[in-house]
N, C-alpha and C positions, 0 to 999 in steps of 0.2 A: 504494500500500500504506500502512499506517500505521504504516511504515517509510520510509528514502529513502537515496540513494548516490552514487561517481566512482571509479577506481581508477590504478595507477601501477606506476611503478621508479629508481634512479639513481646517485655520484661518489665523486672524491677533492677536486678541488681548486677551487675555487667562491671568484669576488668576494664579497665582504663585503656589499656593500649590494644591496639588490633592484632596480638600475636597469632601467626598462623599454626594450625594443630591438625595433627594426623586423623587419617579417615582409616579406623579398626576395622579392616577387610583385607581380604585379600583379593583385590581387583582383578579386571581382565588382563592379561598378558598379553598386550597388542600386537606383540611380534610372532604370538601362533596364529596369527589369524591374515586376512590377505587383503586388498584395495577391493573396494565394492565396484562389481559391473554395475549395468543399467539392469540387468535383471535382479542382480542382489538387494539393489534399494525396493524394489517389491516386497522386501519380509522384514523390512525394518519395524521396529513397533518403536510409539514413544511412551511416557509415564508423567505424570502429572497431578494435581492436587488432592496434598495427602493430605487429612482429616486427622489428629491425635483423637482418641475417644473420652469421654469425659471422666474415665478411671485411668489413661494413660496409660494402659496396655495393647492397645492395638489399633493400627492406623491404616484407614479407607484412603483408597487411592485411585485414580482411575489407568485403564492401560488402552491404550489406540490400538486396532489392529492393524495388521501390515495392509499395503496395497494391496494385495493377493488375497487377503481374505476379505477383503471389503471396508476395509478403515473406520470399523467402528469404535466407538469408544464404551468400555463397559467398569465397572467399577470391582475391587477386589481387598481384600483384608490380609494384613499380616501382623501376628504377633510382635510385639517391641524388645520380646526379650527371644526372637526367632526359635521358638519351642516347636513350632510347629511349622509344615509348609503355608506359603501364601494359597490361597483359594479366592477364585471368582466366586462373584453373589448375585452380578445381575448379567441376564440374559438376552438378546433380542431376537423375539419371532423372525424365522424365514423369511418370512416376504417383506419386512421392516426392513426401510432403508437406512435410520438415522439408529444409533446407539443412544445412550442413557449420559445423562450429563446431572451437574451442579450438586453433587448429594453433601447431606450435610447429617450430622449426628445429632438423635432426640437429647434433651438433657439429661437424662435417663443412663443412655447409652444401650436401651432396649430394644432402638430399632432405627432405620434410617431414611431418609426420603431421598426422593430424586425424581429429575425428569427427565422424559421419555416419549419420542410421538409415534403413537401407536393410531392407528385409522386414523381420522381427519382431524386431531386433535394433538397438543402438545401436555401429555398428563400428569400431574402429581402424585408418586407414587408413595408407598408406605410399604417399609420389609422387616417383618419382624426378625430377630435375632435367633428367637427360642424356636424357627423355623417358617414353613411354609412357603406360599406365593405371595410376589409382591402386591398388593392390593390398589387401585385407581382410586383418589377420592374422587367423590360424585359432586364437580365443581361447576353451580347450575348459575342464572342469576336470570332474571326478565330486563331481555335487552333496554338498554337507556336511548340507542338511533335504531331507525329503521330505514334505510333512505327509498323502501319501498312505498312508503306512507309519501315520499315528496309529489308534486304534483305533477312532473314530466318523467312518473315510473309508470312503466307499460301496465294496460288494466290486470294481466292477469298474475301479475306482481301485484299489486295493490289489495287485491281482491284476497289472495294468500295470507298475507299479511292482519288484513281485516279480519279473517277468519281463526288467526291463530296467536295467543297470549297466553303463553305457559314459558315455565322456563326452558334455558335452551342450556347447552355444555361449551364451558371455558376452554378456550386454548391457552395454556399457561406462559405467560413470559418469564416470571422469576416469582421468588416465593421469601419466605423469612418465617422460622419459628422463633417465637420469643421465651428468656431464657430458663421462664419457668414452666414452659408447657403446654401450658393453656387457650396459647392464643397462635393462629395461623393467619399470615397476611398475604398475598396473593398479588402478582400483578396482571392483567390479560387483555388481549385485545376486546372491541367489542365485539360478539358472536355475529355470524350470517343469520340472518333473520331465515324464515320459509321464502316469504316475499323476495327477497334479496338475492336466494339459491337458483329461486323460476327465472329471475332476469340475466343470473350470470349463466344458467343451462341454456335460454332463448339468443344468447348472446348481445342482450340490450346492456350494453357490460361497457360503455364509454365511460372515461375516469373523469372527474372534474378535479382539475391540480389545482391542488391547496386548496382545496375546498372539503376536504373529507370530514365528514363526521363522525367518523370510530374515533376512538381513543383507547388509548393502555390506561385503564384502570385501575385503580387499590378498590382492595376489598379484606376483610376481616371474617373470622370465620373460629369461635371456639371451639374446642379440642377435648377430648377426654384423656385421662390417665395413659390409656394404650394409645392416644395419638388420633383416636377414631375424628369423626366430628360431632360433635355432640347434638346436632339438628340437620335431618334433613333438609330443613327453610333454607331459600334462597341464601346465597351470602349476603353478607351487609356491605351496600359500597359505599365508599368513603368521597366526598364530595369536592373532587378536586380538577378545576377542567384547565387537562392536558395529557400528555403520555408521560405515565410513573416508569422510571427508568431505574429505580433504587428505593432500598426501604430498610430500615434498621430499629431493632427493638432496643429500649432505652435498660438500663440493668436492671429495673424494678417491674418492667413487663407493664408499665401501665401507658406508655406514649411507644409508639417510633418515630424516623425522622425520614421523611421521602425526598426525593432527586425526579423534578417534576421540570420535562423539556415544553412549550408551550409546541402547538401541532400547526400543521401545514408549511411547515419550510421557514417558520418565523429565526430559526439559527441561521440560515442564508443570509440574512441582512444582518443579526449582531447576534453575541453571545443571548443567550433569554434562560438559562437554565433558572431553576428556583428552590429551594430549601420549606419544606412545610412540615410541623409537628403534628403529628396526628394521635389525639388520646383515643384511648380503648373505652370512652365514654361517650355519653352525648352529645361531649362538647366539640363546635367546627375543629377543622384542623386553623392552625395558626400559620403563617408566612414568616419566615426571617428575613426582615424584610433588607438587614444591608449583606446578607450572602452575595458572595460575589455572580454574576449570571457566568461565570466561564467553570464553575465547580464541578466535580467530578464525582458521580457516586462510586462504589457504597460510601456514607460518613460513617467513624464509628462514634461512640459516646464516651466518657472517660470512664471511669468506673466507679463513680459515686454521680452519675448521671447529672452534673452539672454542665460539662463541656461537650463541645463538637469538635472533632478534629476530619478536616476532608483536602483534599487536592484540590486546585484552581491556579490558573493561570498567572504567573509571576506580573508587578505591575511595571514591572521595566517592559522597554521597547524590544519584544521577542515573537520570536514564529506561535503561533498558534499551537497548544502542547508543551512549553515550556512553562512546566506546573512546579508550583514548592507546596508545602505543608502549613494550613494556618489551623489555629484554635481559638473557638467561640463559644459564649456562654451559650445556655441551650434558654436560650428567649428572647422574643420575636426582637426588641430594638439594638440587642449585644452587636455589637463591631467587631469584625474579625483581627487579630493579631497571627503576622509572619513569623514563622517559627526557625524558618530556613535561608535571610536572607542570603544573596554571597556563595550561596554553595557552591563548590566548584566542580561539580558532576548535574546529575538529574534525577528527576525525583521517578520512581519506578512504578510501575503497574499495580493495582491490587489494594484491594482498605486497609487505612492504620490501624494500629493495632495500642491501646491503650494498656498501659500496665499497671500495677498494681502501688506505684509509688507515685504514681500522677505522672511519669513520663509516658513518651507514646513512639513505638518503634514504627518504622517506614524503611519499603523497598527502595534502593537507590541505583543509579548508575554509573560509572566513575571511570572515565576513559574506558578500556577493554572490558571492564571489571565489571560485573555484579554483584548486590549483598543487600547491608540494610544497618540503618544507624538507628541510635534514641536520640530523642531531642527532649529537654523540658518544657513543659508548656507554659511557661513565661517565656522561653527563650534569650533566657541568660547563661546557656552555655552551647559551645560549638559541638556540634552532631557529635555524640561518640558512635564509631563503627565497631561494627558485630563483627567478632571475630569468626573468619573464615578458613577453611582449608585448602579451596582450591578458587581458581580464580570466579569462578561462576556461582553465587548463589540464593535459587530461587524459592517459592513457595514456602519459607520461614511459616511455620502455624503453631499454635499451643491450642491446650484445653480450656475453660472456664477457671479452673483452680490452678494452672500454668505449673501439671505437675513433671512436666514433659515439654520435649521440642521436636516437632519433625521438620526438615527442610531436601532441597534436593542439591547437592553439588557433583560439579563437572570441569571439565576443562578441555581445552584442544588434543591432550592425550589422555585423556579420562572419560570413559563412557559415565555417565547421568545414573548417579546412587543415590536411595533413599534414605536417609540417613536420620537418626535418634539420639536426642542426649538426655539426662535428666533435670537439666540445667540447661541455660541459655548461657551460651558461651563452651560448654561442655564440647567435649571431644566427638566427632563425628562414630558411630556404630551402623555399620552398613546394616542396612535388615533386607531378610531375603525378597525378592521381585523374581514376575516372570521373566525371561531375557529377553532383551530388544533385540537379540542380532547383533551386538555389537561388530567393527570393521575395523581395519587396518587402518592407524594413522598415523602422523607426525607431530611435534611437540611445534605450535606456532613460534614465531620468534618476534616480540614487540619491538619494531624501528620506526624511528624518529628523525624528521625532518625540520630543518626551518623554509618557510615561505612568506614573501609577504608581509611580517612581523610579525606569525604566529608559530606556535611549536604546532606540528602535527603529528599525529602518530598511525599506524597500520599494524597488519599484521600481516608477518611473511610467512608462508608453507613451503616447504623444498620437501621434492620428492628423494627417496635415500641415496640412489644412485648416481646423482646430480652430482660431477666437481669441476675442477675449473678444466680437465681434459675431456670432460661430457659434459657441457653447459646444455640444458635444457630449456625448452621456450616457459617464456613469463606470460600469467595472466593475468592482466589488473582487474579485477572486480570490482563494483561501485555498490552499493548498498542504497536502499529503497531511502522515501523522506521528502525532499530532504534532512527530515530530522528524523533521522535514524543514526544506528551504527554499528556497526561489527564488534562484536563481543568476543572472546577467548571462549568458545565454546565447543564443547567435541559435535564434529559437523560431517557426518558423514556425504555430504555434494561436495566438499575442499576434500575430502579422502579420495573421492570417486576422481576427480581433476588430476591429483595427485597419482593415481593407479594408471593415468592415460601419456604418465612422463611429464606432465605438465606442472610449473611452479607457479603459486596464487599470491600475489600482493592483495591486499583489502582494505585500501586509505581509509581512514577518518577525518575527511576534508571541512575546513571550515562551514559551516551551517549544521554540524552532525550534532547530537545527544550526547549527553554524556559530561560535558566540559565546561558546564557554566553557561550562561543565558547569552553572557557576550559574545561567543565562541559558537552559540547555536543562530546569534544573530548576525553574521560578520557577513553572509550573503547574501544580505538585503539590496534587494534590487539588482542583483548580479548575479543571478543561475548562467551557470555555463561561465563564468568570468574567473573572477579570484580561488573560486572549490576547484576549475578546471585547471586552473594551474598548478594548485596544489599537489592534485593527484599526478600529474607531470612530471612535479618536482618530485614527489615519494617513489616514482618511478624513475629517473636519474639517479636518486640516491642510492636505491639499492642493485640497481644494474653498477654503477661505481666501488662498492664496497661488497659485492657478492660475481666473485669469477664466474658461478658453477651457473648463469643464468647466461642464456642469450641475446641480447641486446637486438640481433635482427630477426628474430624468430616471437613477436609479440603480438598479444591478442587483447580486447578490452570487451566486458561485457558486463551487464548490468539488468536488473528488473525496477520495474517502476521509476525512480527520481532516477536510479542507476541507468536505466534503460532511456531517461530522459540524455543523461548525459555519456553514453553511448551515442545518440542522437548529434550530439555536439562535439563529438572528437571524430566525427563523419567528415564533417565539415571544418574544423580546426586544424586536422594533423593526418601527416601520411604516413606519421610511423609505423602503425597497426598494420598488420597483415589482414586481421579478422575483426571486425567486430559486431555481435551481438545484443541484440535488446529486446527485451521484454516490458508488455505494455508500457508501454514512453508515453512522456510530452511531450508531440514532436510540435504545435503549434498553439501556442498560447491563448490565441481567440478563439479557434472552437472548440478546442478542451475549454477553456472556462464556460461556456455557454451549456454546455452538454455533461459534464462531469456529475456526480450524485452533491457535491456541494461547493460553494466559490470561499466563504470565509479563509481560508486556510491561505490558497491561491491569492488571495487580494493581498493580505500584509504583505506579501514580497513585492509586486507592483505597481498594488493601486486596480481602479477598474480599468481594464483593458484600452474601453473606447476614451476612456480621459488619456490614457497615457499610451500611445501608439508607438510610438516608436520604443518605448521600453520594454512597453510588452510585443514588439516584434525581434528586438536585439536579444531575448531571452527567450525564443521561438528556435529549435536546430532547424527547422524547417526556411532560416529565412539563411542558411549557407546551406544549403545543398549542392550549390552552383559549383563549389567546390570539392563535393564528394567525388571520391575514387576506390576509395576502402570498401569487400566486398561485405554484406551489410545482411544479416538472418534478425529479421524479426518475428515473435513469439507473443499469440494474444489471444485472450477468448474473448469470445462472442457478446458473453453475458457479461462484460465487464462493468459496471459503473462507473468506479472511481478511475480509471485511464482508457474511455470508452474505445470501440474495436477504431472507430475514422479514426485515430490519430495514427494507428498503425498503416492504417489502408491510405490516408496521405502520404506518409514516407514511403512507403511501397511505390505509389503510381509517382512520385517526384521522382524517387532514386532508379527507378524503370525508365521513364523518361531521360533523364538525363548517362542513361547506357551503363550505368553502376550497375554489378554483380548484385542483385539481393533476390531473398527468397522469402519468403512469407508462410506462417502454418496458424490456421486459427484453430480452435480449441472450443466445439460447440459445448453450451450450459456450463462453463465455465468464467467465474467471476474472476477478482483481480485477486484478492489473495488464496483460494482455493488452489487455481492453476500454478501460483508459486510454490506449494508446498508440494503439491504432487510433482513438479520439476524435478524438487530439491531432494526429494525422496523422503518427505514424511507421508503419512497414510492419508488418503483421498478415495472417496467414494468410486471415483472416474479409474476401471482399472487400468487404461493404456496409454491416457493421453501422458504423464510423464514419462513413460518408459517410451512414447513415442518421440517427443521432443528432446530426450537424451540419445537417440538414437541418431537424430537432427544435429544437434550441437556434435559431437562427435565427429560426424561423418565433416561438419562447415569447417570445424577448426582443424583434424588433420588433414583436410586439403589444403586448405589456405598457408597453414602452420611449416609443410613439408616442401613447400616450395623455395 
């Protein structure tokens, strides 16, 4: 996307210094094993959000299937002191295309929930411990729109409609138990009416933009002991008009706090997000009314239910997604206080997590690095950072009683372990998982540059064989965003590059994450300019200070912002033999008209039609004239955020003007779907990565061996 992310949770009492500490395993042994084909990345599996359970004995985690089996994702348990093996818990019907997601632990720790779309719904399930099948709750409500009731719905839409007033079944968007039990809050779209069904089966189905009247709802719903619902009566909704994108229960289970987007594209013109207390009484929800509109859900609460602490948009002059951490009293006229200013990394994915001493832990990112620091909530001291073991880590989570830590660490030569301590800070204990496949790789090497007047940094891969009497071709990779950035992460696509002879540079050029708001804003108004030099320059430097690379044997490839500026070293430089891209910007003016949103696009240069000329000097499509270099573009169909024309204009340009390119679209494939299934994570689509690696291959040792 041209967007990027990690997320987290965590403490009270934490060492002072970040010392690094051993992961008690015995890891994979990278040198038994071999460089991933393009068939191999079909049975890769990934792992992710692990759940401690509320006795801190064993931790829910989910596991993706590989390509090959269908990439779903399903949920599994393992003991924390590994007595026993890991065991799957949920299952997906045959003819189900999507797996089970979001589970979360009763208070109890008697049973679990999750969601799942099973027939034409997205469901909330319930799985007891002590056995059985997982259970659907029966999640009804008498719709609030009908737009067959409007007056230009076909009669016999209308007539359906009139005829029928019962309740109907939720599709769930997200869900929240609060912490005692009792209470279930729900968010969903609004349901299809009968009315509604006849006109979209008759095909009287024309959309009116930004005009719709669904809305994602809250709604409340009491619970019994086992979790049941304790009425079949409709649910009660909660009277808030907009779409609920987040919802947190307060520690005493009598309020939560919702993350409410206003509808019909009203973020397109400016930030509009909103912050609303909702009691589990009669009473309205309440507005906070100076939350910032750029906030980020989930909020969490402190833990004496005074404050709020959430992510929002830094107030310096930065790209859209340059968030820090504030804290706010929990009532409607409280002012937010910066918790983070200055930081010199970025704030990471995922809700804070409040501790037990009134501090409140947050995921971070920090040049290559991920983790996660405390801050106090006055913020009178500088972030202390959680000590990590390997450069990567994500999914930090505790219990309610925080008698336990689970998190997941990794690194460039470290497969992705689920790791337990008893203590936060505590020494990594691998606990057993199913295996992903691990693959052959190499240990990254962090190099650094000056450009410009800034430090830059990347990361270099060399394959083994590689020395200054077998110099090897280079490949510069660009990373999505432009606020993004290449992480130290064990990555089996840099393996698979690597197994083809191939060596991988991965700048972190100015405008990237990771290095401070100044550093994410240094490309303002200059995509393709000063970041396209940089990576230049990170490419001189290490052809200069590494023999074992080829200087005339170079390639550049990228996806999204990467594929944008792919686009621009077309037209900039004839160094490259090959270069590659994946859903690009190749023109400014009709990606912003067309794209799923502009806010993002505008901070860097303004509206298009005011500023012409800038936003055509930030267009690769306005140097094509000078393209030479043969040029594989990589896109699907169903793209939104870098729709398929931007690909299909650099194609008929660079066609035109007699330049080598080839084109492969990618049908019901969106923008970031198709990158994963590239890269070789699991994707529903069984071929189209193994297709497109067969592509990239065959482009780059043609071009590469000449």
């Amino acid at each position: 996307m041209r967007k990027s992310a990690v997320c987290l949770c965590l403490l009270a009492s934490l060492v002072a210094a970040a010392r690094p500490h051993p992961i008690q395993t015995n890891p994979v042994t990278t040198s038994a094993l071999k460089f991933p084909t393009t068939d191999d990345l079909l049975h890769l599996r990934t792992m992710s959000a692990a759940e401690l359970s509320p006795d801190g004995r064993t931790v829910l985690f989910s596991i993706s299937d590989a390509t090959a089996d269908g990439g779903l994702s399903h949920f599994w348990l393992t003991p924390t002191d590994s007595s026993t093996a890991p065991r799957q818990i949920t299952f997906t019907p045959g003819k189900e295309k999507s797996g089970e997601s979001r589970a979360a632990w009763s208070p109890d720790g008697k049973f679990i929930l999750f969601l799942a779309h099973r027939g034409q719904q997205t469901q909330l399930f319930r799985l007891s411990l002590l056995g059985g099948e997982a259970i659907p709750y029966a999640l009804k409500t008498l719709p609030s729109v009908d737009d067959a009731k409007l007056p230009d719905a076909i009669p016999a839409a209308r007539k359906a409609s009139a005829e029928a007033a019962k309740p109907l079944d939720l599709s769930v968007s997200g869900y929240s138990l609060s912490p005692d039990g009792t209470w279930l809050a729900i968010w969903a779209l609004d349901p299809q009416t009968p009315g509604e069904k006849i006109a979209h089966d008759d095909k009287a189905d024309a959309i009116r933009v930004d005009q719709q009247t669904h809305r994602t709802r809250l709604y409340l719903a009491h619970l019994k002991a086992d979790g049941a619902l304790a009425s079949d009566a409709p649910l009660t909704p909660v009277a808030l008009d907009g779409n609920v994108r987040a919802a947190s229960w307060s520690p005493d289970s009598r309020q939560l706090v919702t993350v409410v987007q206003p509808p019909n594209g009203a973020s397109d013109l400016k930030p509009s997000g909103e912050a609303w207390i909702v009691p589990t009484s009669a009473a309205k929800p309440v507005r906070l009314v100076h939350a910032p509109a750029t906030l980020r859900g989930p909020i969490a609460w402190s833990r004496d239910g005074s404050h709020l602490f959430f992510a929002a948009q830094t107030p310096e002059d930065a790209p859209p997604g340059v968030e820090e951490l504030y804290a706010m009293a929990a009532e409607p006229l409280a002012a937010p206080q910066r918790l983070m200013p200055d930081f010199d990394g970025g704030l990471g994915y995922g809700e804070p997590l409040a501790l037990a001493d009134g501090r409140v832990l947050v995921a971070v990112t920090q040049g290559v690095r991920l983790g996660a620091v405390i801050l106090r909530a006055d913020s009178a001291q500088a972030p202390q950072p959680v000590p990590q073991s390997l450069a990567v880590l994500t999914g930090l989570a505790t219990n309610h009683n925080q008698s336990g830590w689970v998190w997941f660490a990794e690194s460039s030569d470290h497969p992705p372990t689920l790791c337990f301590a008893a203590r936060l800070g505590g020494d990594c204990t691998a606990l057993q998982t199913p295996s992903l496949h691990p693959v052959k790789t190499v240990r990254s090497t962090l190099v650094q540059w000056q450009q410009g007047g800034l430090s830059i940094q990347g990361l270099l891969s060399v394959p083994p064989q590689a020395d200054e009497h077998n110099p090897v071709p280079l490949i510069v990779e660009v990373h999505g965003g432009p606020l993004g950035a290449w992480e130290d992460r064990y990555d089996p696509w840099i393996s698979f590059l690597l197994g083809q002879g191939w060596a991988v540079l991965r700048p972190n050029p100015r405008g990237s994450s990771g290095y401070g708001w100044r550093f994410a804003a240094a490309n303002k108004n200059d995509l393709g300019g000063e970041d396209f030099a940089d990576i230049m320059a990170g490419l001189d430097a290490v052809l200069k200070t590494h023999p074992e690379l080829n200087g005339e044997r170079l390639a550049l490839m990228g996806y999204s912002y990467g594929g944008e500026m792919a686009g621009f070293a077309e037209g900039k430089t004839n160094r490259f033999r090959a270069i590659l891209s994946g859903a690009p910007v190749i023109d400014q003016f009709s990606e912003y008209g067309t794209e799923g949103g502009s806010w993002y696009d505008r901070w860097y240069y303004g509206l298009p039609w005011e500023h012409f000329t800038d936003a055509w000097r930030q267009s690769p499509l306005a140097r094509v004239d000078a393209a030479r270099t043969p040029f594989l573009l990589l896109q699907g169909q169903s793209d939104t955020t870098d729709p398929m024309g931007q690909s299909e204009e650099m194609y008929r340009a660079l066609r035109q003007m007699n330049v080598p390119v080839q084109m492969m679209l990618f049908p019901r494939e969106d923008h970031g779907p198709l990158a994963r299934g590239i890269f070789g994570y699991p994707s529903p689509e069984p071929w189209h990565g193994w297709q497109a690696r067969q592509r990239i291959v065959q482009f780059l040792q043609q071009n590469l061996s000449q």
